[in-house]
Phi, psi and omega in degrees: 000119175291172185293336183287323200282296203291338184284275171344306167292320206251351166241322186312325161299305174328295201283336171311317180277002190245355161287316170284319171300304196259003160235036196357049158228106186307308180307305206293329209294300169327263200286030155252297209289349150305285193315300199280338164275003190270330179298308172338293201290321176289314215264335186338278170336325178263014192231143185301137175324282215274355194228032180292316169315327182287288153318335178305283143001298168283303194294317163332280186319299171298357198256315179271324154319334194254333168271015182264336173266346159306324198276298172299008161261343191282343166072055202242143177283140172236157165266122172281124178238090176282359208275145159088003225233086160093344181286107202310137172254114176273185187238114163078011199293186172307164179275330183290317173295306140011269175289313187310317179293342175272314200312275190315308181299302177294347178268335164304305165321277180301333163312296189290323191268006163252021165246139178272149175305146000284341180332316206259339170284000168249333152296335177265308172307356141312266157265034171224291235231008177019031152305149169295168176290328207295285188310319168301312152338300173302291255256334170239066127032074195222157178259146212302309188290011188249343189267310175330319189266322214270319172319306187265001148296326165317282187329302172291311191271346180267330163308303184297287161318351154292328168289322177303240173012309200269318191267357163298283217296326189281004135328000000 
């Protein structure tokens, strides 16, 4: 396996899953994460080793951006599919645990997608996708303290929508 092969294995999940959290469609999710490693392969020679994750990244983040704005001029509905997505598979768990965890997946879901960018791309390359700040810094080309402040802005805004969201439905 060449150095291109061994890269590719070692981000594609990342970057798949961090395409379905922001376009909560796995086929468009695909075929963004095709796209940004076919860019990866063109681009190969020019990007630092070490800082591949970062770009990966970016390039990713821009990519969903850009089908999100395709989808809105096209006026087209989306569907949220959270199932599958980064989630640990247990043994056996319960039918009760189950549903709290799709409940809880989906208010998180509808929660994240009422936060505006960049909040919701750093919060999530955070706390879904555990990047350190340093690599999130690389990867949306933001200086390391502008990233710091916008996580914990995030973080507050996302608290607050979760509470919107949870006390609408129990209302």
């Amino acid at each position: 396996m060449n150095d291109f092969e061994k890269q590719v294995h070692q981000y594609q999940d990342r970057i798949y899953g961090f395409a379905c959290y922001f376009l909560k469609d796995q086929t468009v999710a695909q075929d963004i994460t095709q796209d940004v490693f076919i860019k990866f392969w063109e681009h190969y020679d020019d990007i630092d080793r070490d800082r591949a994750l970062g770009w990966l990244l970016k390039v990713t983040r821009n990519a969903c951006i850009d089908q999100i704005r395709k989808r809105k001029t096209r006026r087209k509905s989306v569907t949220v599919d959270s199932e599958n997505l980064n989630r640990a598979e247990s043994q056996g768990p319960s039918p009760l645990a189950e549903t709290q965890a799709s409940d809880f997946d989906e208010h998180l879901n509808a929660a994240l997608d009422n936060i505006d960018e960049p909040y919701r791309s750093v919060v999530v390359l955070r706390e879904v996708q555990d990047l350190k700040y340093k690599e999130i810094a690389e990867a949306l080309d933001m200086p390391l303290n502008t990233v710091k402040v916008y996580i914990h802005r995030g973080r507050k805004k996302l608290r607050n929508q979760l509470a919107e969201v949870l006390d609408h439905e129990a209302a």
